[in-house]
Residue, then its C-alpha position, 0 to 999 in steps of 0.5 A: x409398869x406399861x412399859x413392862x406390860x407392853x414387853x410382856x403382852x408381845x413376848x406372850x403374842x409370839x411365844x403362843x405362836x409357835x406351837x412346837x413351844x406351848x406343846x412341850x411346856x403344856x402337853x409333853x409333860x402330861x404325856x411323859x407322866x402318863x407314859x411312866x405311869x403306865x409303865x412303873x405303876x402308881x405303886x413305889x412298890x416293884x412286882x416281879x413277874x416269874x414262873x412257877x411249877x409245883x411237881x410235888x403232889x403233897x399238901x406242902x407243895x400246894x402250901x408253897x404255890x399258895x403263898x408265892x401267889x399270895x406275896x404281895x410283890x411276886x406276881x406268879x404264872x404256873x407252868x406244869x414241867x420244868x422244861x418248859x419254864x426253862x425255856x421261857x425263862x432261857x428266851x427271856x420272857x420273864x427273869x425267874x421261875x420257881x420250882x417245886x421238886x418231886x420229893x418236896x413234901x418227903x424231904x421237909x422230914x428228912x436231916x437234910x431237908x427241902x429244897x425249892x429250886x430258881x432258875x434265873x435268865x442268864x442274862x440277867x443273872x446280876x438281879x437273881x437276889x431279888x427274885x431270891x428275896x422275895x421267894x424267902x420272904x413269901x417263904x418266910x412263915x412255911x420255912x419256919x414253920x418246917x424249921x419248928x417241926x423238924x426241931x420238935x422231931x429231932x428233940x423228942x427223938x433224942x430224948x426218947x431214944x436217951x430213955x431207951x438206951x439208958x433206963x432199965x426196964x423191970x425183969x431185964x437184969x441177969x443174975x449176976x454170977x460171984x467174981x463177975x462184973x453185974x451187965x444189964x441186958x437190954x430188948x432188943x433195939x426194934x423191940x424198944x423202938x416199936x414200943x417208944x414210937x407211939x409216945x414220941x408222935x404223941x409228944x411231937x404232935x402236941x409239941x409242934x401245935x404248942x411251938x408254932x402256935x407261939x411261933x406265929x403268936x411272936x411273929x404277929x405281935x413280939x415282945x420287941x418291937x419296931x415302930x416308925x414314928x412320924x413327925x409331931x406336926x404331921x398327923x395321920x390325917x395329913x400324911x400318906x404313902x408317896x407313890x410314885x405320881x407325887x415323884x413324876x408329876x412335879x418332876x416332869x413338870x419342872x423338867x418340861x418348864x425349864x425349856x423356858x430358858x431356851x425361848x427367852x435365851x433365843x428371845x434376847x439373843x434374836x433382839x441382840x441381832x436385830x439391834x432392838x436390845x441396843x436401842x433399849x440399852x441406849x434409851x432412858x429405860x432401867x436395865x432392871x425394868x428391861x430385864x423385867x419386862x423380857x421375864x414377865x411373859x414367860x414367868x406367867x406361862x411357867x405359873x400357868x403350866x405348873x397349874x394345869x400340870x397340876x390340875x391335870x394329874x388331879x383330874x387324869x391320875x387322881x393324884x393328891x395335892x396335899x392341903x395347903x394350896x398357899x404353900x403350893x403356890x409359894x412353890x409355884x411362883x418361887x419355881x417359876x422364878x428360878x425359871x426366868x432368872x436361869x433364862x436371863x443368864x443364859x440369854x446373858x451369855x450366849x452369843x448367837x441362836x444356837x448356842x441359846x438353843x444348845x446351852x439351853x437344853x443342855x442346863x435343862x437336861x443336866x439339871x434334870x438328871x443331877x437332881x432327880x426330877x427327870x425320876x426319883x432314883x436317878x440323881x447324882x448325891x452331893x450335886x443334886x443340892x445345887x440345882x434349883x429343880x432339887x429345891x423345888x422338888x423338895x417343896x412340892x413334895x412336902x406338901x404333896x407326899x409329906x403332908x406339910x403345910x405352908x411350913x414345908x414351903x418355906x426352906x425350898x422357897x427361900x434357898x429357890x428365891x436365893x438361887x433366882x437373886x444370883x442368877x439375875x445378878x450375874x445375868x444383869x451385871x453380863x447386860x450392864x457391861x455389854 
């Protein structure tokens, strides 16, 4: 044990002697997290920013305005001529502009109907459904509602124009005369239509409040619903929504953490040179307990980091570390682990300075991307189950985002610990034959 002591004070001493190393284990990663969060927001829901401009005058231009402002995803900055949004949209200012057409308001009772017109970047015309979408969803309730309205009017229509044209009125008949066929004659069409139009604006006035009242009464609470049902052992109390600080902070923690590797790569391989890692190999010391004491210092500062991470994001950001402080820590210390048991096999088989150095990165880098750590929609599927930074994740944000408790630990922890026996495996049988 002070053999293991001894290695790991030293190590620790030069490790913290090179600032260029604690900087990006300590401080780059709460850097990065500020810098992503600032950009993407705390929210995993996406706002788009675009044009709008209203040249209707009527109530139902101003009702379209109103409910793009109102849209939780569309963010709208209103622009008085066409032209203009145009050429900002065409100068890339923002993707899209939504506009208003003069004769909105006229159109909604015509057959043919409205239209609201998206002019789209044409550099960016691949991502004109989204803006689309979102138009329709904020449109949602006003399409529907025209939809009703022209319905109701074209049925009343129907039918009265059907009791018109069929029904005869009384003293309309002409006396038939012998041997001739007997033919109603009807008023004259403008005549039976200035008579019906009272009662068909009557019918379709009392019907449109009836059908959309049921409209909104469905939309609001229908017959058939829809619910998403958590898991049984988590409450309500103990669940919320991930943002996307619960993805970023544990990601680029363990991103930043694993250029560990690379110091104790670079640590073995210096010895390796100068010849102290053969008078260890010759003395009467376990290789086990050298490889111990070479991962000792550097699985403490990989404990260390994630805590001040951690602490640091709950401080700067707010974040929310879940209830289980026992089920982070299992997380924590099987994370740091697979750390130094990956810096052993590296250290095991790079033959020089720099192929430490260039292996190392590349591993971290790879890792990063293949899982998701470095952010939450970049990973490659079926892949990302094989790097240690998946199961990691997995184990934070069970307690982080999911709610979960030392339960939610178990599973990463188990498979992190699986990983982390293979690999010093692997990097002490390298060392034994060497």
């Amino acid at each position: 044990m002070q053999q293991i002591f001894a290695f790991t004070w030293k190590d620790i001493r030069l490790w913290v002697q090179k600032p260029g190393s604690w900087m990006i284990v300590f401080v780059v990663p709460v850097i990065f997290i500020w810098i992503m969060h600032a950009v993407f927001g705390s929210s995993g829901t996406p706002v788009v920013t675009i044009f709008a401009v209203n040249l209707d005058e009527s109530p139902e231009g101003a009702q379209v305005m109103d409910a793009l402002q109102d849209a939780e995803n569309l963010k709208i900055e209103q622009l008085p001529t066409r032209e203009e949004a145009e050429k900002r949209v065409r100068a890339g200012q923002h993707l899209a502009a939504v506009v208003v057409p003069e004769d909105f308001g006229e159109s909604l009772t015509t057959p043919d109907g409205a239209q609201i017109e998206i002019i789209v970047d044409p550099a960016r015309a691949d991502q004109a459904s989204i803006v689309t979408g979102l138009v329709h969803a904020a449109l949602g309730p006003l399409i529907i509602d025209a939809e009703v309205n022209r319905g109701v009017e074209a049925g009343i229509a129907a039918v009265m124009n059907s009791l018109a044209t069929s029904t005869p009125q009384p003293g309309q008949f002409v006396t038939p005369q012998p041997e001739q066929v007997v033919t109603p004659q009807f008023e004259p069409a403008s005549t039976a239509a200035a008579r019906t139009d009272p009662v068909q604006k009557f019918f379709s006035a009392a019907l449109k409040g009836v059908v959309s009242s049921q409209v909104e009464a469905a939309l609001s609470d229908p017959q058939v619903s829809i619910v998403a049902q958590p898991f049984p052992e988590v409450s309500d109390k103990e669940a919320h929504k991930p943002s996307l600080l619960d993805y970023l902070v544990p990601g680029y923690s363990l991103m930043f953490v694993f250029f560990l590797i690379a110091d104790l790569a670079l640590t073995v391989v210096d010895e390796r040179e100068t010849g102290t890692l053969r008078r260890l190999l010759v003395a009467p010391i376990p290789l086990s307990r050298i490889l111990l004491g070479k991962m000792a210092p550097y699985f403490l500062i990989a404990v260390v980091q994630f805590i001040l991470v951690l602490l640091a994001s709950r401080l700067i950001f707010g974040i929310d570390l879940g209830e289980s402080t026992l089920g982070l820590a299992i997380i924590i210390l099987a994370s740091a682990l697979s750390v130094v048991t990956l810096g052993i096999l590296i250290a095991a088989f790079a033959r020089s300075e720099s192929q430490a150095a260039g292996l190392g990165g590349v591993v971290v880098l790879s890792m990063a991307v293949i899982s998701g750590a470095m952010f939450p929609t970049i990973f490659i599927p079926g892949l990302q189950a094989i790097t240690p930074h998946y199961w990691a994740m997995q184990g934070f944000l069970n307690i982080i985002a999911r709610g979960q408790g030392v339960q939610g630990a178990m599973l990463p922890a188990g498979v992190l610990v699986t990983m982390s026996a293979l690999f010093f495996a692997v990097g002490a049988i390298r060392f034994r034959f060497e």
